[in-house]
MARLO-222355 format. One record per residue (C-alpha): residue number from 1; residue in one letter; x, y, z. Coordinates in steps of 0.02 Angstrom, whole numbers, plus 32768, in hexadecimal, padded with zeros to 4 digits. Each point is the difference from the previous one (the first is absolute). Last residue first. Layout:
[r NUM,'A',[X,Y,Z]]
...
END
This chain:
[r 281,'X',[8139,8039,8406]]
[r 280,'X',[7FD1,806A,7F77]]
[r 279,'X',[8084,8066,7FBB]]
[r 278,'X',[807C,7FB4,7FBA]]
[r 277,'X',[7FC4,7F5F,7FCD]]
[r 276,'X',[7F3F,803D,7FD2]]
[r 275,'X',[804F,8096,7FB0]]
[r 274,'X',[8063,7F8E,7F98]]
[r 273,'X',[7F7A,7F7F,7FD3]]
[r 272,'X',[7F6E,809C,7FD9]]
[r 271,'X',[80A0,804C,7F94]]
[r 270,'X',[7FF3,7F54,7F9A]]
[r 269,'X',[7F42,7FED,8014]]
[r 268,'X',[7FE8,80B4,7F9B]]
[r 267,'X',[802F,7FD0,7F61]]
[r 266,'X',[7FC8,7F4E,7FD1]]
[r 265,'X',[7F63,8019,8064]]
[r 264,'X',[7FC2,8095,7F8B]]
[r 263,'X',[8018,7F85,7F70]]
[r 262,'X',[7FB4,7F4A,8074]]
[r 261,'X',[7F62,7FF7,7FA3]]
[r 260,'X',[8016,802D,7F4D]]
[r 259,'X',[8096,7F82,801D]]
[r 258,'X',[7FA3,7F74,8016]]
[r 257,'X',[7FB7,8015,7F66]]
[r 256,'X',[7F61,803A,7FCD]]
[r 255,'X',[7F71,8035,8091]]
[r 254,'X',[7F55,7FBA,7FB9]]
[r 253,'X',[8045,7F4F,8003]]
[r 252,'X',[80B4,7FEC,8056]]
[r 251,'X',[806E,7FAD,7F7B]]
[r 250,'X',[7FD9,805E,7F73]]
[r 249,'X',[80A5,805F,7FE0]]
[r 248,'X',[8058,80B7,800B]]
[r 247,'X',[7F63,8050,7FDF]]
[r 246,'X',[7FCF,808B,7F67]]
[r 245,'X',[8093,7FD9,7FA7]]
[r 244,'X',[805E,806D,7F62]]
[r 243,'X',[80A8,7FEE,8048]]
[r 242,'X',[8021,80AD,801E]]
[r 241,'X',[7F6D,8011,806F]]
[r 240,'X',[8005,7F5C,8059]]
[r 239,'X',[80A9,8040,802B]]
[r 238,'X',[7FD1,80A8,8029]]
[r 237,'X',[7F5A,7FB9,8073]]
[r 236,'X',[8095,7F96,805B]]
[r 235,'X',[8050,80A5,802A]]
[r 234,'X',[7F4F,806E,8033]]
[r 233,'X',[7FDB,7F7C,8074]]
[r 232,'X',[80B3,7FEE,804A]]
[r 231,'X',[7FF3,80BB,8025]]
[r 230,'X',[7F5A,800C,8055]]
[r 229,'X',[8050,7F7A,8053]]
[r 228,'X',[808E,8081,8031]]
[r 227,'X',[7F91,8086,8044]]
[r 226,'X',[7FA9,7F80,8074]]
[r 225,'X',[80C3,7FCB,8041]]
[r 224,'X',[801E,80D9,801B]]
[r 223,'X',[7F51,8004,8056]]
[r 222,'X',[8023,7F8E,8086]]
[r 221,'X',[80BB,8032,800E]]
[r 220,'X',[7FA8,80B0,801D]]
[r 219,'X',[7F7A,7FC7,8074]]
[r 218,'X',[8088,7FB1,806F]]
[r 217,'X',[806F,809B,7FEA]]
[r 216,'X',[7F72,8053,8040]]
[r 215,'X',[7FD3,7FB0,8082]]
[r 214,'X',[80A9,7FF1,8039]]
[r 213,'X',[8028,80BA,7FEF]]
[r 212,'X',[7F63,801B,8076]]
[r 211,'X',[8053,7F85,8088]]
[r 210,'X',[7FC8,7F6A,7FF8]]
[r 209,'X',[808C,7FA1,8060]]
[r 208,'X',[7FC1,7FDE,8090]]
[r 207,'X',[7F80,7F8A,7FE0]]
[r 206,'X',[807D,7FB0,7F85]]
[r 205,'X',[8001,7F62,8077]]
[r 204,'X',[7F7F,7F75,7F79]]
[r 203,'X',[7F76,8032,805C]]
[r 202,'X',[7FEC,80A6,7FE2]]
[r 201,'X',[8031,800A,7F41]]
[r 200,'X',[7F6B,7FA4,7FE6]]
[r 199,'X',[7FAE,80A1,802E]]
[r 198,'X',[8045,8058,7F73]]
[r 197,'X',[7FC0,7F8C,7F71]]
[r 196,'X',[7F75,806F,7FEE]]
[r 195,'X',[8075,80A7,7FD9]]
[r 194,'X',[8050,7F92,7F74]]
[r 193,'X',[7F50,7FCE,7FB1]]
[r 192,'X',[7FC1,80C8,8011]]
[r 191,'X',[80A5,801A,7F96]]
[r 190,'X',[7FD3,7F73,7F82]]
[r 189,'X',[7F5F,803E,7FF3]]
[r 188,'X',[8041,80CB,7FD8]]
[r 187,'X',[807F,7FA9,7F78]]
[r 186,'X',[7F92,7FB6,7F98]]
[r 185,'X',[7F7D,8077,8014]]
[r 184,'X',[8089,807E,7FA9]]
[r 183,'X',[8031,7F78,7F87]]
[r 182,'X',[7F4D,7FEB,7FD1]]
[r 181,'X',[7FF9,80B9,7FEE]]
[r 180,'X',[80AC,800E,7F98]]
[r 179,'X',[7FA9,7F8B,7F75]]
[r 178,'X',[7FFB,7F41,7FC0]]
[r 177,'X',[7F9A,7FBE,7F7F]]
[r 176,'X',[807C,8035,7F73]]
[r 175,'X',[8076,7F8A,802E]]
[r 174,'X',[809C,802A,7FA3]]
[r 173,'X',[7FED,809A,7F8F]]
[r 172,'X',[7F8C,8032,8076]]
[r 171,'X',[8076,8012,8084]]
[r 170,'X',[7F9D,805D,809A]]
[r 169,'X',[7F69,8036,7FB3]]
[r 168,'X',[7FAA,8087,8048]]
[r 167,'X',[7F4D,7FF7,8020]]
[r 166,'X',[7FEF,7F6B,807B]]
[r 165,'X',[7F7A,8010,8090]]
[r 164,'X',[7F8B,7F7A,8008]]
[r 163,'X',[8051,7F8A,7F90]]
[r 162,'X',[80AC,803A,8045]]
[r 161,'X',[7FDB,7FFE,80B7]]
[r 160,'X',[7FAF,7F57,7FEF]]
[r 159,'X',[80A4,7FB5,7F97]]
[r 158,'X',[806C,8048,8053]]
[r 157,'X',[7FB6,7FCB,80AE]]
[r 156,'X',[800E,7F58,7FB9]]
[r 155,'X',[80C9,7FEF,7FCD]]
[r 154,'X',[803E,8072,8095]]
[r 153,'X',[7FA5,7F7E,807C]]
[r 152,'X',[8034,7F78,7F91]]
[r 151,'X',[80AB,804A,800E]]
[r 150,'X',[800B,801E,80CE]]
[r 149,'X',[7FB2,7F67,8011]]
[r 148,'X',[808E,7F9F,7FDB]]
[r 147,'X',[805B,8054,809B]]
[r 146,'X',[7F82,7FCB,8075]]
[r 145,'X',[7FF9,7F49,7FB3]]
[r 144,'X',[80C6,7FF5,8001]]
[r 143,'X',[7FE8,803D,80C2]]
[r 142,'X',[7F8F,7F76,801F]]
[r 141,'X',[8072,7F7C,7FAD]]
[r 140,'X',[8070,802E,8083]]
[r 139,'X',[80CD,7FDF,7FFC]]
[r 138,'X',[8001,7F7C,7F66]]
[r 137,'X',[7F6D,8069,7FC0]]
[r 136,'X',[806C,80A0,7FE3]]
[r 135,'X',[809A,7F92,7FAC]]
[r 134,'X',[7F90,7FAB,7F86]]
[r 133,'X',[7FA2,808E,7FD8]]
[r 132,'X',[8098,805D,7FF0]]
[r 131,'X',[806B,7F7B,7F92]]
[r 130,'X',[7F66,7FF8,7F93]]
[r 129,'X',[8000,80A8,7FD1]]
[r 128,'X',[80BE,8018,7FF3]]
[r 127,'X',[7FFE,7F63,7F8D]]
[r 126,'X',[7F87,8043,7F90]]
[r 125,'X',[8033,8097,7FF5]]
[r 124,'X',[80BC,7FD4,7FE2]]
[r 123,'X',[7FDB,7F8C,7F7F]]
[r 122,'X',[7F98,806B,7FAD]]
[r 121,'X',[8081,8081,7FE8]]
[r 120,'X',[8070,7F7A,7FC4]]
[r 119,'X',[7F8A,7FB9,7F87]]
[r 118,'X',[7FD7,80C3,7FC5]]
[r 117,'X',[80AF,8009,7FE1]]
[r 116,'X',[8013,7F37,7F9D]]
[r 115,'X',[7F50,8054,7F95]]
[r 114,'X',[8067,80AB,7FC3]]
[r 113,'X',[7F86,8059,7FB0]]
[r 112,'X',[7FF1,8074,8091]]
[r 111,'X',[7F7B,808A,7FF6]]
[r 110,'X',[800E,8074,8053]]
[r 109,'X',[7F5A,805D,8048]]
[r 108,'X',[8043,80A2,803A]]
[r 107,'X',[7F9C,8012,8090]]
[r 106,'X',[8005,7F2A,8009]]
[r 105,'X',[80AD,7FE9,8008]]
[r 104,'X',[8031,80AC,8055]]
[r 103,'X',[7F96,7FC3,808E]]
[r 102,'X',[8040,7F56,7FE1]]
[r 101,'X',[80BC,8029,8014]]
[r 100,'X',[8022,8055,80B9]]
[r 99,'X',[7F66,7FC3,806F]]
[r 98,'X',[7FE1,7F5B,7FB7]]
[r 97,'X',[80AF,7FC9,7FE1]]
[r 96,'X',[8038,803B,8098]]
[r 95,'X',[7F77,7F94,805C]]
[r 94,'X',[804B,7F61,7F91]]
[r 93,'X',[80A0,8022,8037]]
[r 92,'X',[7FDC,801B,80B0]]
[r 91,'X',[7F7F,7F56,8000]]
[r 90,'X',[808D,7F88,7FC2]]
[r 89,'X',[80A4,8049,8057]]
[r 88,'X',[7F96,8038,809E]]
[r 87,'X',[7FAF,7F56,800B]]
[r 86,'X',[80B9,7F90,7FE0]]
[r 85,'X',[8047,8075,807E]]
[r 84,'X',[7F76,7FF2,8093]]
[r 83,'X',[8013,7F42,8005]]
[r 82,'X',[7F74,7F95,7FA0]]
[r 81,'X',[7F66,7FCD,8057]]
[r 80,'X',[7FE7,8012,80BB]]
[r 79,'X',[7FB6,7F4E,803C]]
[r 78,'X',[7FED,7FAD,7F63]]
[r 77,'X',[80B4,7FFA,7FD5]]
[r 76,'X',[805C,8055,7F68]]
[r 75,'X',[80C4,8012,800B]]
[r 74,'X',[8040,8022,7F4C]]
[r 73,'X',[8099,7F67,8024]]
[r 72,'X',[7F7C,7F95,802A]]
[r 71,'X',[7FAE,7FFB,7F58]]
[r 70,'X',[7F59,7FDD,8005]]
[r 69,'X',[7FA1,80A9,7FFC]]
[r 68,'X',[8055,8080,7F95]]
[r 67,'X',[802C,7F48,7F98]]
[r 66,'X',[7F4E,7FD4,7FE0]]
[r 65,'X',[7FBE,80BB,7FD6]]
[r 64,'X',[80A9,801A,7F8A]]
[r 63,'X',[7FDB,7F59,7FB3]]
[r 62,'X',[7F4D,8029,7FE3]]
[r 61,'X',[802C,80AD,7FB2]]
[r 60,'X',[8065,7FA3,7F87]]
[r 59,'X',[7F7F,7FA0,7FE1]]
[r 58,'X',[7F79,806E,7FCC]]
[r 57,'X',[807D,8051,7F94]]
[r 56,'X',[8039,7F62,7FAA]]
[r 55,'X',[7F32,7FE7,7FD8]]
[r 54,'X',[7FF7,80A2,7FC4]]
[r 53,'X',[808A,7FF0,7F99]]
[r 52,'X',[7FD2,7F78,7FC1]]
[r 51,'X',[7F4F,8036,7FC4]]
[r 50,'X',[803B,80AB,7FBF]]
[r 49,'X',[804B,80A9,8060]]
[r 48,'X',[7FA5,809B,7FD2]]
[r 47,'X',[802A,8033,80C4]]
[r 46,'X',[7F49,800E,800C]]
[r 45,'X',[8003,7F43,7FF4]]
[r 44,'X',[808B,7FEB,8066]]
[r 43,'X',[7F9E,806B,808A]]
[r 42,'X',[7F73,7F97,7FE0]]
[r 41,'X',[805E,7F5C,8015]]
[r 40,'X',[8044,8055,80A3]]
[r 39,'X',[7F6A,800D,8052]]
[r 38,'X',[7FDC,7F69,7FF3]]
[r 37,'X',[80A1,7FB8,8045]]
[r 36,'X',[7FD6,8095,809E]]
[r 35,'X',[7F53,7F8C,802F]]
[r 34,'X',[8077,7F73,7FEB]]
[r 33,'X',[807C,804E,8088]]
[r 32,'X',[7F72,8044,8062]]
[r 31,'X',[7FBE,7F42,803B]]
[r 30,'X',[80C8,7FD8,8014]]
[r 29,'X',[8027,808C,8080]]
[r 28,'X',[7F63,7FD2,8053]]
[r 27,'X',[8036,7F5F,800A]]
[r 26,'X',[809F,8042,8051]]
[r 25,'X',[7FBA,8081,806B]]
[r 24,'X',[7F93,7F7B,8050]]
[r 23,'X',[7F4B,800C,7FBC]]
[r 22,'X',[7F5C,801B,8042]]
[r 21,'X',[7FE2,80B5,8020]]
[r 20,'X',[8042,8042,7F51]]
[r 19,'X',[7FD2,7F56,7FBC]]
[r 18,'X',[7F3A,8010,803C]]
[r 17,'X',[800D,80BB,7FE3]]
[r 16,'X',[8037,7FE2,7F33]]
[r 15,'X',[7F7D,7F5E,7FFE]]
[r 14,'X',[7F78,808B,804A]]
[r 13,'X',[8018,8089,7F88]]
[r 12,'X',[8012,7FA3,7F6A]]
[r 11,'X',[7F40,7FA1,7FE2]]
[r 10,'X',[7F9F,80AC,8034]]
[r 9,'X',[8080,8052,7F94]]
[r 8,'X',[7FDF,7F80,7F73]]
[r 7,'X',[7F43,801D,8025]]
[r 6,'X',[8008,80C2,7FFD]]
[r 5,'X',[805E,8004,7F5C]]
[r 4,'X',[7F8F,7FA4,7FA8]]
[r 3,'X',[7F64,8052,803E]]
[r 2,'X',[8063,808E,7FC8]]
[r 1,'X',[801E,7FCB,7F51]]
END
C-alpha cells in the first residue's frame, strides 16, 4: 500500500506543478474543473444519491464551473480572475460555512438524511474550493503553491507528530487515528512555515509593514486556515463515516478518491483566496 501510494504521488506531484506553472488561468481553470467533477461523484455518492443522480450531480457542478468562467456577464479573464464581488460572495460563504456550521457539524456529528442538503452543501464546497484556486493562480500560481502548502504541511506533520507522539485522541468516534498531539505539531510547523515566509514579505514592499502585530496576525491567519483543514478532514471522515466507506473512490491508487486528497483543501483554500485578495498584495 505504501509503495503504492509513493509511486502515484511520485506520478501526481509533478503533472499538478507542471499545470500550476504551465497553464493560463483559463486552462488551468479547466484542468481543476474535471479534477473537482470527480470529486463531486464522491460527494454524490456519500450524499446516498444513486447512479443518476450522481451523474446529474457531476454535471451540474460542470455547468456552474463552465458558466463561473465563460459567461461574460460573471467577468472572468486570465489576467486577474473574477471581480472582487463574485470571490467574496463564493469564498465568504463557503468560509462561514466552515467556521460557524461544521464545527458544530462534526462535534456533534449530525447526521443529515437529507441527500438534495448535503448536494447543496457540496455544491458550495466544491465550488468555493475551486473558485479560490482558480482565482489565487490567475494572480500567482506561486502564491496558490505557498498557500497549498500550508495543508500538506498541516496534513504530514500530523501525521509524524501523532505517530510519534499521539496519546489523546482527538475524535475517535470519527477518525480514530488522529489525536490533540498531532494537532499540536500540526499547528507548531505551520507557525515555523508562516515565520519562514517572512522574508518574502521584503521584496514584494511590506518591508515596512512588519510590525510585531503583523507578524502575528500573519502567523495567526496562518494558523487559523491550518486549523480549518484540520476541519475539512475531520468533515469528509463524518461522511465516509456515516456512510459506511473507508475512501470516497478508487481513482487515485493507494490514496482513494480524489476527494480523500483535496478534504483539508476544500476548507481552508476559500479563506486562503480571501486573505490572499485582501490582504496580500
Amino acid at each position: 500500500m505504501l509503495k503504492t501510494r509513493v509511486l502515484t504521488a511520485v506520478v501526481l506531484v509533478p503533472l499538478v506543478l507542471a499545470a500550476l506553472f504551465g497553464l493560463g488561468a483559463r486552462s488551468w481553470a479547466l484542468v481543476t474543473l474535471v479534477a473537482v467533477c470527480f470529486a463531486a461523484s464522491e460527494w454524490a455518492m456519500l450524499a446516498g444519491f444513486r447512479l443518476s443522480g450522481r451523474v446529474s450531480f457531476v454535471a451540474a457542478m460542470a455547468c456552474i464551473g463552465l458558466g463561473l468562467l465563460y459567461l461574460p456577464e460573471l467577468g472572468f479573464t486570465p489576467a486577474t480572475g473574477w471581480p472582487a464581488p463574485m470571490v467574496l460572495a463564493i469564498c465568504g460563504s463557503a468560509t462561514l460555512f466552515w467556521l460557524l456550521v461544521v464545527p458544530a457539524w462534526v462535534l456533534r456529528r449530525w447526521r443529515v438524511a437529507s441527500a438534495m442538503v448535503l448536494a447543496l452543501v457540496g455544491a458550495l464546497v466544491l465550488i468555493a474550493t475551486w473558485v479560490a484556486v482558480v482565482q489565487i493562480q490567475a494572480r500567482s500560481p506561486a502564491m496558490l503553491l505557498a498557500l497549498m502548502a500550508i495543508v500538506w504541511i498541516a496534513d504530514t506533520a500530523a501525521y509524524f507528530a501523532g505517530r510519534r507522539f499521539g496519546r489523546r485522541k482527538l475524535a475517535p468516534q470519527i477518525s480514530p487515528g488522529k489525536t490533540w498531539e498531532g494537532v499540536c505539531g500540526a499547528l507548531f510547523a505551520v507557525g515555523v512555515y508562516a515565520l519562514a515566509l517572512l522574508p518574502l514579505a521584503t521584496h514584494n514592499g511590506y518591508a515596512r509593514l512588519l510590525s510585531v502585530g503583523a507578524i502575528v496576525a500573519w502567523v495567526g491567519l496562518v494558523l487559523g486556515i491550518a486549523a480549518l483543514s484540520i476541519f475539512g478532514d475531520l468533515f469528509e471522515s463524518l461522511l465516509k463515516r456515516q456512510r459506511g466507506v473507508k475512501d470516497s473512490g478508487k481513482v487515485l491508487p493507494g490514496h482513494g478518491g480524489v476527494l480523500d486528497r483535496i478534504d483539508a483543501l476544500t476548507a481552508a483554500m476559500p479563506a486562503a483566496a480571501l486573505v490572499a485578495h485582501y490582504l496580500i498584495r
